[in-house]
N, CA, C and O atoms as a DFTB+ gen file, in Angstrom:
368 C
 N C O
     1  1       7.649      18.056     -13.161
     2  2       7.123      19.394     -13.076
     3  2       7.927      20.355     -13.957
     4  3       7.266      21.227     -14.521
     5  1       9.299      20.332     -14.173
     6  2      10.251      21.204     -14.902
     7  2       9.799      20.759     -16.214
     8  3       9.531      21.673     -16.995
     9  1       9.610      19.229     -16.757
    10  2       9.397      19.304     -18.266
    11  2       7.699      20.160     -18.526
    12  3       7.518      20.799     -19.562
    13  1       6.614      20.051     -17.482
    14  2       5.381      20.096     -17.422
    15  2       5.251      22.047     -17.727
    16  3       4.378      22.694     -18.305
    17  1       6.716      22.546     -16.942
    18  2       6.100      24.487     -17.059
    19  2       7.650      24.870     -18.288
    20  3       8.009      26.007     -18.596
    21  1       8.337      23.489     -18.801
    22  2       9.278      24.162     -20.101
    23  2       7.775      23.690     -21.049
    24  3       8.128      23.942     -22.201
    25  1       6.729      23.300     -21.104
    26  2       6.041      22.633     -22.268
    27  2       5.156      24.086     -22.388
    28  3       4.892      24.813     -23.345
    29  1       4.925      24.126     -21.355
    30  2       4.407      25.711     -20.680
    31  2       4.962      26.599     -21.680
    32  3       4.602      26.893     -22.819
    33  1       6.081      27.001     -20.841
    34  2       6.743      28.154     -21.921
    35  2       7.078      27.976     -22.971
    36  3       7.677      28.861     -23.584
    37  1       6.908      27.237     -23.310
    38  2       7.182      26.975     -25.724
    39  2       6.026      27.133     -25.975
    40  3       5.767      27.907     -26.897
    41  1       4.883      26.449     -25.237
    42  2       3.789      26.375     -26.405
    43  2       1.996      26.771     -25.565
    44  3       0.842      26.576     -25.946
    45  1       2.573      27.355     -24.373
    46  2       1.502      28.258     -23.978
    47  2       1.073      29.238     -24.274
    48  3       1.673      30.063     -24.964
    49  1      -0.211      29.390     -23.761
    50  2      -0.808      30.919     -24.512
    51  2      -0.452      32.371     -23.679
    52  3      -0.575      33.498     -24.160
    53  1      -0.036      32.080     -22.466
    54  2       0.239      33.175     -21.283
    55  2      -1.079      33.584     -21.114
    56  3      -1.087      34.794     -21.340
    57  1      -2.316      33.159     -20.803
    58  2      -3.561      33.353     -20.783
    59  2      -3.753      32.851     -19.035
    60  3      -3.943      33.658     -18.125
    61  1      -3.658      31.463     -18.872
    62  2      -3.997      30.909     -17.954
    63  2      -3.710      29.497     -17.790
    64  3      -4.086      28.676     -18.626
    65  1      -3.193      29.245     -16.965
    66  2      -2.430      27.835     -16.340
    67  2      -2.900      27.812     -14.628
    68  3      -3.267      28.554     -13.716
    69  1      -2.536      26.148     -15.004
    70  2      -3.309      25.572     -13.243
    71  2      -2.041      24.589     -12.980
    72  3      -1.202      24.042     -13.695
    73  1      -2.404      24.659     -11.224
    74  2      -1.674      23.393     -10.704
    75  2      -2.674      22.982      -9.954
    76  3      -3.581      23.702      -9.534
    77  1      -2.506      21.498      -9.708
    78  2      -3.392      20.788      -8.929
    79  2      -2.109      19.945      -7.932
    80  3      -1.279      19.069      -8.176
    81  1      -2.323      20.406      -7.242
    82  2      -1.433      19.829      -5.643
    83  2      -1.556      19.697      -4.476
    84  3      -2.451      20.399      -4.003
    85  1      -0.981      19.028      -3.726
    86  2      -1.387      19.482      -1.878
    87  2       0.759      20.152      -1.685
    88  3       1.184      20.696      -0.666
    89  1       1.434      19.923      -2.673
    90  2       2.551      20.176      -2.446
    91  2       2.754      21.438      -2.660
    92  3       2.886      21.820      -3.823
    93  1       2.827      22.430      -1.495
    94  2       2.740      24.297      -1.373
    95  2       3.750      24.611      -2.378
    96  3       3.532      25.181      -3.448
    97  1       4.976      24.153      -1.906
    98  2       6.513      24.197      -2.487
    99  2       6.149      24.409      -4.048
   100  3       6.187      25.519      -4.580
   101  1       5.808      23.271      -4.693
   102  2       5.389      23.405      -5.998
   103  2       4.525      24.361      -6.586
   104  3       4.688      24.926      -7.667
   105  1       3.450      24.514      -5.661
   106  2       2.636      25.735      -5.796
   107  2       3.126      26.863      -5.712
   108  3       2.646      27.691      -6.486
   109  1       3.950      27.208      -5.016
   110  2       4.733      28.657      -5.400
   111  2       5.958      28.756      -6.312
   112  3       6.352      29.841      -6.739
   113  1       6.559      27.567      -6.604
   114  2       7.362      27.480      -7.897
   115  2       6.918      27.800      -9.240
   116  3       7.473      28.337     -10.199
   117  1       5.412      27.174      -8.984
   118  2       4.569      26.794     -10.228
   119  2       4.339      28.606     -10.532
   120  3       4.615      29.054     -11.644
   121  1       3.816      29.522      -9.417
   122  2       3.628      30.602      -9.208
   123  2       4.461      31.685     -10.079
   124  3       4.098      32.509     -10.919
   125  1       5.897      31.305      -9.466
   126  2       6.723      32.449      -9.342
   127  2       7.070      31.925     -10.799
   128  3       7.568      32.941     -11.284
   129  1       7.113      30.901     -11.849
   130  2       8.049      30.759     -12.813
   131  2       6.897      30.640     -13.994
   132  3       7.397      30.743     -15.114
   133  1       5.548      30.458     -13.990
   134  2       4.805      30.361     -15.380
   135  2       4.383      31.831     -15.409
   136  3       4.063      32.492     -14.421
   137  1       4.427      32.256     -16.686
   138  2       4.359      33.344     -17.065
   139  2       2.996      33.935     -17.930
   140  3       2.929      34.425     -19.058
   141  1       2.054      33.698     -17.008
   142  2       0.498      33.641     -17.764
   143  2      -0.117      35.011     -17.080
   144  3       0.527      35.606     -16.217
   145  1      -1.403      35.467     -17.525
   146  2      -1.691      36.800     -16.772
   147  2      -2.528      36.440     -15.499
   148  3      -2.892      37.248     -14.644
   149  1      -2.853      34.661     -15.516
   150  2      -3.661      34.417     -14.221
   151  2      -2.880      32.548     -13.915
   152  3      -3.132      31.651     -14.719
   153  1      -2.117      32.340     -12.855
   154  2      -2.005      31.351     -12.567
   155  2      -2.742      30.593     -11.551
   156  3      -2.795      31.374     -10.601
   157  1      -3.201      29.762     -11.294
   158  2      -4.771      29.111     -10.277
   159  2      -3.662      27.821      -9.588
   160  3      -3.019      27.051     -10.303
   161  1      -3.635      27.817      -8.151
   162  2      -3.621      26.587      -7.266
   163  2      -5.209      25.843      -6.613
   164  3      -5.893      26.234      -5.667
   165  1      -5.410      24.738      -7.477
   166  2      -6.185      24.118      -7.317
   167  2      -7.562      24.678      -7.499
   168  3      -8.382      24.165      -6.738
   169  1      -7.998      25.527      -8.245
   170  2      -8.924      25.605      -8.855
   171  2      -9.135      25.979     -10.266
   172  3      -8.249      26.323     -11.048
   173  1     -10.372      25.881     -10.511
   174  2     -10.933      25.773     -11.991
   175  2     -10.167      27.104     -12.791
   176  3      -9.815      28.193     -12.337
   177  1     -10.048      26.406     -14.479
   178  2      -9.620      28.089     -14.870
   179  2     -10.575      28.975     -15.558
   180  3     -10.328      29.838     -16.400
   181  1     -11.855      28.572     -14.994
   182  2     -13.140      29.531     -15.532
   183  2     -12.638      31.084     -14.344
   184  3     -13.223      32.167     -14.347
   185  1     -11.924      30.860     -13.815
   186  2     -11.829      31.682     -12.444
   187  2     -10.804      33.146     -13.388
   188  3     -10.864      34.264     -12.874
   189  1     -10.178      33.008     -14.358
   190  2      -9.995      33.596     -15.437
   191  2     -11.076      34.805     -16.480
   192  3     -11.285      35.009     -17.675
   193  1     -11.519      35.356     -15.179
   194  2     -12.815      36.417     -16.278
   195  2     -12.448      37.406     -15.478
   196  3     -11.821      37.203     -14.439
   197  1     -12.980      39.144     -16.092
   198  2     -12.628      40.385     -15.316
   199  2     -13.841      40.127     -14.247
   200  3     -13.541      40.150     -13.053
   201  1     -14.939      39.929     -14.553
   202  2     -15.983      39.718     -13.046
   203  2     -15.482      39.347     -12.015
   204  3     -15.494      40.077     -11.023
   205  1     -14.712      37.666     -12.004
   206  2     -14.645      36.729     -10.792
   207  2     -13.318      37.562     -10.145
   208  3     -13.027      37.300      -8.978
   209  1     -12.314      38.802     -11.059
   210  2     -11.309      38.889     -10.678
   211  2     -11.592      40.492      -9.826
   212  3     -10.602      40.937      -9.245
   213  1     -12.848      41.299      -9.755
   214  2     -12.838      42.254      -9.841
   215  2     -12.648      43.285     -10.651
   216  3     -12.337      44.427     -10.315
   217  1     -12.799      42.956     -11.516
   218  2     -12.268      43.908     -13.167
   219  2     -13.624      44.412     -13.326
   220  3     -13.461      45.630     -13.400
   221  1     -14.572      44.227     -13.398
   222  2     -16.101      44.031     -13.920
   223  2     -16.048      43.567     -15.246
   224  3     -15.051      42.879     -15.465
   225  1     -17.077      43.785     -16.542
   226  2     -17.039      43.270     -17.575
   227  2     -16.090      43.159     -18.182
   228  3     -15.236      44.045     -18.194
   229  1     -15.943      41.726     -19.044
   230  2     -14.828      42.250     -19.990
   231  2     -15.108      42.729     -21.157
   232  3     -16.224      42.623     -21.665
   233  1     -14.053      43.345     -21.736
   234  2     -14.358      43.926     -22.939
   235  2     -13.669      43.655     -24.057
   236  3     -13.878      44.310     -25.078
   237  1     -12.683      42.576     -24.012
   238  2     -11.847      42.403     -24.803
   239  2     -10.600      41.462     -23.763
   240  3     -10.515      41.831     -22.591
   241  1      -9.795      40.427     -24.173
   242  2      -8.830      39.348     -23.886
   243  2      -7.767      39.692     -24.626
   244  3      -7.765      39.596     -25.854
   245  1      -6.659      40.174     -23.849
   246  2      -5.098      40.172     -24.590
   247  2      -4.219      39.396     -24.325
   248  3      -3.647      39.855     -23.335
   249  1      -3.572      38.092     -24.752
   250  2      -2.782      37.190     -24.600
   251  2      -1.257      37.690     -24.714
   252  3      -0.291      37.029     -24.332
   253  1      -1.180      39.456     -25.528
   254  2       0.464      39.887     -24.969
   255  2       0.476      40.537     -23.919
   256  3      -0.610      40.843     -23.427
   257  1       1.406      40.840     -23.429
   258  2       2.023      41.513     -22.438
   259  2       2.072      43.232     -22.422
   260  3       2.010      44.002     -21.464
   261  1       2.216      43.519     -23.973
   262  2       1.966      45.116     -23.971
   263  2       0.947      45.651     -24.965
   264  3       1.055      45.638     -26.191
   265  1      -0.036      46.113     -24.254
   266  2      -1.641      46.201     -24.995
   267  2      -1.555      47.493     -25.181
   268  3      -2.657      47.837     -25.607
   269  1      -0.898      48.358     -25.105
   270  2      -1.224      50.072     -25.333
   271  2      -0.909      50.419     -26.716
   272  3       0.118      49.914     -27.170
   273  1      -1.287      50.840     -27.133
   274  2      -1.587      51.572     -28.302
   275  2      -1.372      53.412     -28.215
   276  3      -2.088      54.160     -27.550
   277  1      -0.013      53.896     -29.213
   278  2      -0.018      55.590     -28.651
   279  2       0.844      55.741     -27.415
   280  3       1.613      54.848     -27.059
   281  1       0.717      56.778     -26.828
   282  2       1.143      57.221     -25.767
   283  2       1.445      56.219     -24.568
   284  3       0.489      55.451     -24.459
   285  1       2.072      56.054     -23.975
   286  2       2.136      55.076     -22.879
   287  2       2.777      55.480     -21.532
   288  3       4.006      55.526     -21.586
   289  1       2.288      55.751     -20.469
   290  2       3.156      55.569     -19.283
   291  2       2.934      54.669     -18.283
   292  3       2.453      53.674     -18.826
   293  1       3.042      54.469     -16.951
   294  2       3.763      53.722     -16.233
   295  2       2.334      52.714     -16.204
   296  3       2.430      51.488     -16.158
   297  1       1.464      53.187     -16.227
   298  2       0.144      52.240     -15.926
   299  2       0.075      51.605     -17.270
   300  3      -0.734      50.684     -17.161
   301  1       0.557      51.658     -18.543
   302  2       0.090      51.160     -19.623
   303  2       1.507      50.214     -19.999
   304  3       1.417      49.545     -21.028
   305  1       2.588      50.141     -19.348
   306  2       3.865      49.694     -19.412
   307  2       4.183      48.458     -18.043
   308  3       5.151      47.742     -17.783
   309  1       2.761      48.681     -17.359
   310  2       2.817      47.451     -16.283
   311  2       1.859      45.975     -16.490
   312  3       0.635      45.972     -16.359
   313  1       2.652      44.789     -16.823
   314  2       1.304      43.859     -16.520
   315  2       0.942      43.076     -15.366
   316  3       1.720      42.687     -14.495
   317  1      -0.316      42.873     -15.429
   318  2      -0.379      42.028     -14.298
   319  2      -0.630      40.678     -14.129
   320  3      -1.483      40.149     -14.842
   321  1       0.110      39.890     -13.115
   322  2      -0.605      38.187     -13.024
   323  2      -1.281      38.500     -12.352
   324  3      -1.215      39.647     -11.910
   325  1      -2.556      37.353     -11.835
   326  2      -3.249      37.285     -11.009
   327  2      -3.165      35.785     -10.698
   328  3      -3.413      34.897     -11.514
   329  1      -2.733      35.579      -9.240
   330  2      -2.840      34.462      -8.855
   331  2      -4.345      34.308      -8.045
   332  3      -5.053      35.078      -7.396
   333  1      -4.431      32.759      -8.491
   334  2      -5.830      32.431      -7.529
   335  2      -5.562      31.358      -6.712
   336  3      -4.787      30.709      -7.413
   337  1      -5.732      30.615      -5.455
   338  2      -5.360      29.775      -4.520
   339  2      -6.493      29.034      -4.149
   340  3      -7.379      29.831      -3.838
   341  1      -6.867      27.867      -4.039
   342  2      -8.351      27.503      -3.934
   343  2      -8.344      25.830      -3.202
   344  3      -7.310      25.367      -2.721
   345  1      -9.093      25.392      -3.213
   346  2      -9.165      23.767      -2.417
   347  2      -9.972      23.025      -3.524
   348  3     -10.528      22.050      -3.019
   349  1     -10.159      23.110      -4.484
   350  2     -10.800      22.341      -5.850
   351  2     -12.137      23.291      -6.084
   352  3     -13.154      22.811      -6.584
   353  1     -12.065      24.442      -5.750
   354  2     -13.602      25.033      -6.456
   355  2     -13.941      25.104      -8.070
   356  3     -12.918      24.933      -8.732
   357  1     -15.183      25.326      -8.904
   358  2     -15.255      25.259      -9.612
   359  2     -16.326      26.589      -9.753
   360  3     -16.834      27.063      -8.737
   361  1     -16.556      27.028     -10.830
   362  2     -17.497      28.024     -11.305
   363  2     -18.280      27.747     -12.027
   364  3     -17.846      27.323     -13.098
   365  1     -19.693      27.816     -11.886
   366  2     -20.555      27.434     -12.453
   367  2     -21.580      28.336     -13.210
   368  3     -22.519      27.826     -13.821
């Protein structure tokens, strides 16, 4: 699992990463240490859109961390993960 989230951090996109487990432990390791804007326990990573997340449409995908452009305060200087937790669902 340590070589599986260092392969992670060299040559991921910080977009979206999954674990597939029944082991919780790992699932919140996996959680607290990959550094993507949506990490998924045991489900699909179509689950990765502003709709399924509450965002509504998207309008555009940013893979950095600081998207503001100009002026910036505390809301434009924060990012967010979104974790998702699931039993094998998929989106269709």
């Amino acid at each position: 699992m340590t070589e599986a989230m260092d392969h992670i951090a060299a040559y991921g996109s910080d977009h979206t990463d999954i674990i597939i487990t029944t082991d919780m432990d790992r699932a919140d390791r996996f959680i607290r240490t990959v550094s993507s804007s949506m990490v998924a326990v045991n489900a699909s990573t179509r689950f990765n859109d502003g709709g399924e997340l509450g965002l509504g449409a998207e309008i555009g995908i940013s893979t950095s961390k600081l998207h503001a452009f100009g002026p910036m305060g505390l809301e434009e200087l924060t990012s967010t993960k979104f974790v998702v937790r699931g039993n094998g669902q998929i989106r269709i």
